[in-house]
C-alpha positions in Angstrom: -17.9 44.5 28.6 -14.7 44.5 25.9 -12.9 41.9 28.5 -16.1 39.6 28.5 -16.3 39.6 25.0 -12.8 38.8 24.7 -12.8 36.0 27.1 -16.4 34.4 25.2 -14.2 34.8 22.2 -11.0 32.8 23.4 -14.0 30.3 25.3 -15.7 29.6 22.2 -12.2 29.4 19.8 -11.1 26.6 22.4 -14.7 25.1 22.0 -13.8 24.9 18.4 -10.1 23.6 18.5 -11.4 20.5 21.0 -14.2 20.0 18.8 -11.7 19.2 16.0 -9.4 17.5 18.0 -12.4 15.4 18.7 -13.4 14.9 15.0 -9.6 13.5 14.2 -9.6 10.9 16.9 -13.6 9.5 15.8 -11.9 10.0 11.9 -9.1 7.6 12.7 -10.7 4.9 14.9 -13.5 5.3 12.4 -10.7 4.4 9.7 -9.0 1.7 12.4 -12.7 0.2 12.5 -13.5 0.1 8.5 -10.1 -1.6 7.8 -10.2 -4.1 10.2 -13.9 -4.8 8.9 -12.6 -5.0 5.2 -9.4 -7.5 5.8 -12.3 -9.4 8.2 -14.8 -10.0 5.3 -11.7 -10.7 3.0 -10.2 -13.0 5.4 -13.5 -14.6 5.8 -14.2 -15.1 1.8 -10.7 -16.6 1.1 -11.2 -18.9 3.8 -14.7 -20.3 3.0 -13.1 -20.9 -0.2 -10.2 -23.0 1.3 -12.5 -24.4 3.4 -14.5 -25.4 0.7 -11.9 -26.9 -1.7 -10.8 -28.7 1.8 -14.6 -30.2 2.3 -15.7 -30.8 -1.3 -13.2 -33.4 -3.0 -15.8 -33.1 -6.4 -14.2 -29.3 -6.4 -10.8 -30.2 -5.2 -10.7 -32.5 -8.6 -12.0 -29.5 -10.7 -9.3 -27.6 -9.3 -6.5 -29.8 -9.4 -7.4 -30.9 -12.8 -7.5 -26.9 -13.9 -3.5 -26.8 -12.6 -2.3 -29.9 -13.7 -4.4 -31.6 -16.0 -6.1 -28.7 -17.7 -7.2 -30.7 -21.0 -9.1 -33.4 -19.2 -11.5 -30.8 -17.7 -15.2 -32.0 -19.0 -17.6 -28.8 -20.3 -19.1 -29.0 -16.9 -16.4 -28.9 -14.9 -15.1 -25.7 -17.2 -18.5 -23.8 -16.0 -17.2 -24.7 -13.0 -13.9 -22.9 -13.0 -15.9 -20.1 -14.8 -17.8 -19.8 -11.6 -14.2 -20.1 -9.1 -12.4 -17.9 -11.5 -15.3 -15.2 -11.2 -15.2 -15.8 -7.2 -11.7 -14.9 -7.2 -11.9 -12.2 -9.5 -14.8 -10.5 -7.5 -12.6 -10.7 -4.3 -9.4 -9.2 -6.5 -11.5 -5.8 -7.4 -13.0 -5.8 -4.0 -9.6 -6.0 -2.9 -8.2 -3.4 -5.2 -11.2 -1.1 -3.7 -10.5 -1.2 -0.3 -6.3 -0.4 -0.6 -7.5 2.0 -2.6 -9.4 3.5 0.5 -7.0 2.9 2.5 -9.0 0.0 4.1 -6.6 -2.4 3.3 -3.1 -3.2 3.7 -0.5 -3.8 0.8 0.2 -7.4 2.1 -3.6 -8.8 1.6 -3.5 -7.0 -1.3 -0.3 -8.8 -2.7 -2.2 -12.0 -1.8 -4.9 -11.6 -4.3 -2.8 -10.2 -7.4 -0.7 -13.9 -6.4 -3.9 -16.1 -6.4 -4.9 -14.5 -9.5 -1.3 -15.0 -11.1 -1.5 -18.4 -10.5 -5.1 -18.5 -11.9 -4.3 -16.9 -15.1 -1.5 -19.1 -15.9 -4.2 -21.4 -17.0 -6.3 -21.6 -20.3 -9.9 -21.4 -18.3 -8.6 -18.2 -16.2 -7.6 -16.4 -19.0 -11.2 -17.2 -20.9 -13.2 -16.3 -17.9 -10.8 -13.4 -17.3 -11.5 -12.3 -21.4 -15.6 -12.8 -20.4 -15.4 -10.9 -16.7 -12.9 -8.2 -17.9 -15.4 -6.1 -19.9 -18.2 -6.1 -16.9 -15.6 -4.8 -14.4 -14.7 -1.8 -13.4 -12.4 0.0 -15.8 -10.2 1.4 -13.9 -9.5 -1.8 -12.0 -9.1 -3.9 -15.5 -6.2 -1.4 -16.6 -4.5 -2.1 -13.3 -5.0 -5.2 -13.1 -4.1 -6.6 -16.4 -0.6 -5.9 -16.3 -0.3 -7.2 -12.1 -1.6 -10.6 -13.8 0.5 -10.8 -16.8 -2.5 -9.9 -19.4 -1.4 -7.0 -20.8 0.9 -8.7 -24.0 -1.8 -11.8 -24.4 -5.2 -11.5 -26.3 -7.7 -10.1 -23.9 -11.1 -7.8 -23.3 -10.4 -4.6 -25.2 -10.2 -1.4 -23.1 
């Protein structure tokens, strides 16, 4: 009888050790599945966005204006940028949450934080930056700010 309960023993600590060999491999193509799904709906964002700027020559004049011609920009075409800036800046902490998680890789990250760059070299991204700042998520806006360049200029207090 000692033999049979030592072989149901050994039987059943098998059982266990292939059942957490299992687990790992449905962990990892879990975490294969939920970053390619994250740098899909990123990829997917940035490019309706090109896509848009590429479509809509009204908003390709809003933007080129906001790069190189900053000062003409009329009061609507400033909500405007508000609106872009925010779009971009809602992808950028989305972005920041998924590397975090691992869901995303350093690369598409680096994208983002150079969009942004580019964004708050301007007048408009820095105001809509000072106005989106204190509604995000703290811990983004601390690393953020000094990724973008904000940390010495006049800015959302933290």
């Amino acid at each position: 009888m000692e033999k049979l309960n030592q072989w149901m023993t050994l039987i059943a600590n098998v059982g266990v050790v292939a059942g957490i060999v299992f687990l790992a491999f449905e962990i990892s193509q879990n975490t294969e599945q939920m970053m390619s799904t994250s740098i899909q709906n990123l990829s997917e964002r940035m490019e309706n966005r090109n896509i848009l700027l590429a479509t809509n020559n009204q908003l390709s004049e809003v933007i080129r204006k906001l790069y190189f011609d900053e000062a003409s920009l009329t009061d609507t075409e400033q909500g405007q940028v508000f609106w872009w800036v925010a779009s971009w800046t809602t992808d950028f902490e989305e972005a920041y949450r998924q590397f975090g998680l691992g869901a995303l890789p350093e690369g598409a990250l680096y994208s983002r934080i150079r969009n942004m760059q580019g964004l708050m070299e301007t007048n408009a991204g820095k105001a809509a930056w000072a106005q989106l700042a204190p509604v995000a998520d703290p811990s983004f806006v601390e690393w953020a700010e000094p990724q973008l360049d904000l940390k010495s200029q006049e800015g959302p207090s933290q």
